[in-house]
C-alpha positions as CSV (number, residue, x, y, z in Angstrom):
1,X,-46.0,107.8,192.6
2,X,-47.5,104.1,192.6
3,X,-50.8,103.1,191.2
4,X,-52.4,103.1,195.2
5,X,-50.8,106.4,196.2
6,X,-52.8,108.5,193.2
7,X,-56.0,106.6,194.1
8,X,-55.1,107.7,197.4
9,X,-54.4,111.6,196.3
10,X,-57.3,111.3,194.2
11,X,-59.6,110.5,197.0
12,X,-57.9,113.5,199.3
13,X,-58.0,115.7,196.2
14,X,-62.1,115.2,196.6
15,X,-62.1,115.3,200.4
16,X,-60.4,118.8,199.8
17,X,-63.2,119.9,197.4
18,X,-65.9,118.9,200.5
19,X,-63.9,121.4,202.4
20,X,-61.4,118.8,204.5
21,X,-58.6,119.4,205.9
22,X,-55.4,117.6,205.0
23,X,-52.1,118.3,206.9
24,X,-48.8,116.2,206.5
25,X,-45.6,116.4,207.7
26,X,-42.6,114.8,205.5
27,X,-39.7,113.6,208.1
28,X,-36.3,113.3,206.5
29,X,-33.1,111.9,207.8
30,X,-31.3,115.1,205.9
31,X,-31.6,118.4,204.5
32,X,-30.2,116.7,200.9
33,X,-33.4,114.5,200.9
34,X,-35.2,117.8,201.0
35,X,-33.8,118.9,197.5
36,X,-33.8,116.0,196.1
37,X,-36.2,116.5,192.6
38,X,-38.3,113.4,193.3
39,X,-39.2,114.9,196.5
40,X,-39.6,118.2,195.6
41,X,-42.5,116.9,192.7
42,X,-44.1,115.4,195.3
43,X,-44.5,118.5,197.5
44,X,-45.4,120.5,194.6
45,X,-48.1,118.3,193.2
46,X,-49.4,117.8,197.0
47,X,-49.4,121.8,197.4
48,X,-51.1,122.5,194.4
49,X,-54.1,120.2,195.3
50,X,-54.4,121.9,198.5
51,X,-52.9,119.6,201.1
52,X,-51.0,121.8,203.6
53,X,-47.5,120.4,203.9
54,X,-44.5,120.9,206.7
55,X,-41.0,119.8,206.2
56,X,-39.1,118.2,209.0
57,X,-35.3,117.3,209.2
58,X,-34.6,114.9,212.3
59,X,-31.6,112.8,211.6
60,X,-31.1,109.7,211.3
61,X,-33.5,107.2,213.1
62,X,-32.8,105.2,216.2
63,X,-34.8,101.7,215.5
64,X,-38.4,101.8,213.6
65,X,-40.2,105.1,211.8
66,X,-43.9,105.0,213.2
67,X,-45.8,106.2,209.6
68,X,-49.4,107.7,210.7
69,X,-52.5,108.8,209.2
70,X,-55.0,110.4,211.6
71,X,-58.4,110.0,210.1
72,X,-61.0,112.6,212.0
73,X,-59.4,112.7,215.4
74,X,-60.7,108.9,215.4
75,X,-58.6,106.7,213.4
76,X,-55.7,106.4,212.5
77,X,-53.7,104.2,210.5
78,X,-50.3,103.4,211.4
79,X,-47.0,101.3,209.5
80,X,-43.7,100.3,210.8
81,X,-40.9,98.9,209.4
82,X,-40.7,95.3,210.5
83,X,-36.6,95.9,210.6
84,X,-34.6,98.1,209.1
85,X,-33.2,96.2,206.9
86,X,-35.8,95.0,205.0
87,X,-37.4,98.2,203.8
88,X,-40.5,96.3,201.9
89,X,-42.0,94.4,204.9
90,X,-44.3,96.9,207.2
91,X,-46.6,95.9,210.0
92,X,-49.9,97.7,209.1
93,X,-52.5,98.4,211.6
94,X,-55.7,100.2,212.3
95,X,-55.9,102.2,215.8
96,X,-59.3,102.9,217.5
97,X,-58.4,103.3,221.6
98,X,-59.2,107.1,222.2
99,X,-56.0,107.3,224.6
100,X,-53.8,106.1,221.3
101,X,-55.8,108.7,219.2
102,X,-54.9,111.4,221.8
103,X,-51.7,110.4,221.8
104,X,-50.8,110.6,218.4
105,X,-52.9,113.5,217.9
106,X,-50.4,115.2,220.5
107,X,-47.6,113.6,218.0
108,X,-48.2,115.3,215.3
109,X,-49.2,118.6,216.5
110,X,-45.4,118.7,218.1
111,X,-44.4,117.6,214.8
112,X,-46.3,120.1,213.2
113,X,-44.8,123.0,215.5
114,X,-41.4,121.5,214.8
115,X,-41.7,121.7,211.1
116,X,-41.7,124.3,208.4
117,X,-43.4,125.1,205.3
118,X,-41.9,124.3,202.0
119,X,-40.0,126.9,199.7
């Protein structure tokens, strides 16, 4: 809902109109996050421009949340929390190595498998 995030869905919304592919999976610590209406306007909008969405509940985290972006099977971007107590600092950072590619290509097909399509 920020100023960089519509850029950002603007620019998928036209990578969808050249016929890309865009898959995400939301991870949430509980099924109430789910529901919440915040959430569920952001799923909606995301749907309706095309992006193919799963839902995944996984409890509570142990330590940091990797956040990924896999750009072509040959990029991808990736953001941690620097603690979890300080929810505005993130380490950003650009991945290129083909074995880390793999590997979080394998990522988020399990998460993909593990998740389920919105109601």
């Amino acid at each position: 809902m920020t100023d960089l995030a519509s850029r950002y869905l603007d620019l998928q919304r036209v990578a969808l109109r050249r016929g890309v592919d865009i898959k995400r999976v939301f991870i949430f610590e509980s099924p109430e996050l789910v529901e919440t209406e915040l959430v569920q306007r952001i799923i909606a909008y995301q749907r309706n421009i095309g992006i193919d969405i799963r839902l995944l509940v996984a409890g509570p985290a142990n330590g940091t949340i990797a956040d990924f972006v896999l750009f072509d099977g040959e990029i991808s971007h990736e953001t941690a929390p620097v603690t979890r107590q300080d929810y505005g600092a993130l380490i950003t950072r650009l991945v290129l190595s083909p074995e880390a590619i793999q590997n979080r290509t394998i990522q988020f097909q399990a998460l993909w498998q593990l998740g389920v399509g919105p109601s």
